[in-house]
N, C-alpha and C positions, 0 to 999 in steps of 0.2 A: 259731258254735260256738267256744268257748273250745280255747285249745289245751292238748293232755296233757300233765301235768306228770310226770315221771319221776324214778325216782333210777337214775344208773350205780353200779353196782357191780362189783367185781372181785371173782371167786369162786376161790380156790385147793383143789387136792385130792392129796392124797399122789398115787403112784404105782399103787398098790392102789384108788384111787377112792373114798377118805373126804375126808367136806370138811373141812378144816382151818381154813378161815378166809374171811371175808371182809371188804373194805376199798368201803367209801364212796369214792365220787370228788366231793366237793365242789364245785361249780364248773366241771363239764364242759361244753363249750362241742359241742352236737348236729352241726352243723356238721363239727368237725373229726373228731368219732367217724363218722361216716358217711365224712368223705372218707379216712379213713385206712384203714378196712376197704371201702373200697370199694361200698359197698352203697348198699339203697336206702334213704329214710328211714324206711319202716316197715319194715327189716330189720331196724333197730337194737330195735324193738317186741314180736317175737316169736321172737328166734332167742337162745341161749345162743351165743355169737361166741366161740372157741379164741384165744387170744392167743401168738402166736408171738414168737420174738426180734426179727423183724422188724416188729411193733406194738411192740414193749415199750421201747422209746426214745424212745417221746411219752406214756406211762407214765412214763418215770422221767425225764425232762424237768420236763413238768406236776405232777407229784405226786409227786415226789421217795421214788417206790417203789424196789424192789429187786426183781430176776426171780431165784429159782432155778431153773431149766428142768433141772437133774437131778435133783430132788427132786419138784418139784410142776409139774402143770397148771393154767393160768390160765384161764379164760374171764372174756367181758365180758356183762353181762347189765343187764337195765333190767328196774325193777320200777315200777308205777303210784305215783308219792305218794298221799299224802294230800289 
């Protein structure tokens, strides 16, 4: 069996809960996303993952993102490639 190919993505949403945007992570190494949130590997498969202050520094490490955490919620989410 071939293995699944994914895309992460970072999903942001006002405060009111509209999505405002989302951000590709190019290049995410599954690995570190599993060890950082803790989880299993196919947690990272089915679960929309909340991104707290506390993930958000291997975020803007890696990918040279920015958090506003008074304005918007983050979650991390995986969608199946193509």
């Amino acid at each position: 069996m071939l293995p699944l190919k994914v895309i992460h993505k970072i999903r942001f949403y006002d405060r009111r809960g509209s999505n405002v945007g989302v951000s590709v992570l190019k290049n995410a190494k599954w690995e570190e996303l599993v060890s950082l949130f803790s989880l299993s590997e196919s947690g990272l498969l089915c679960e929309s993952i909340p991104i707290t202050s506390k993930e958000s520094f291997y975020f803007e490490r890696e990918f040279d993102m920015r958090f506003d955490f008074s304005q918007f919620e983050y979650f991390l989410d995986c969608d199946q490639a193509d």
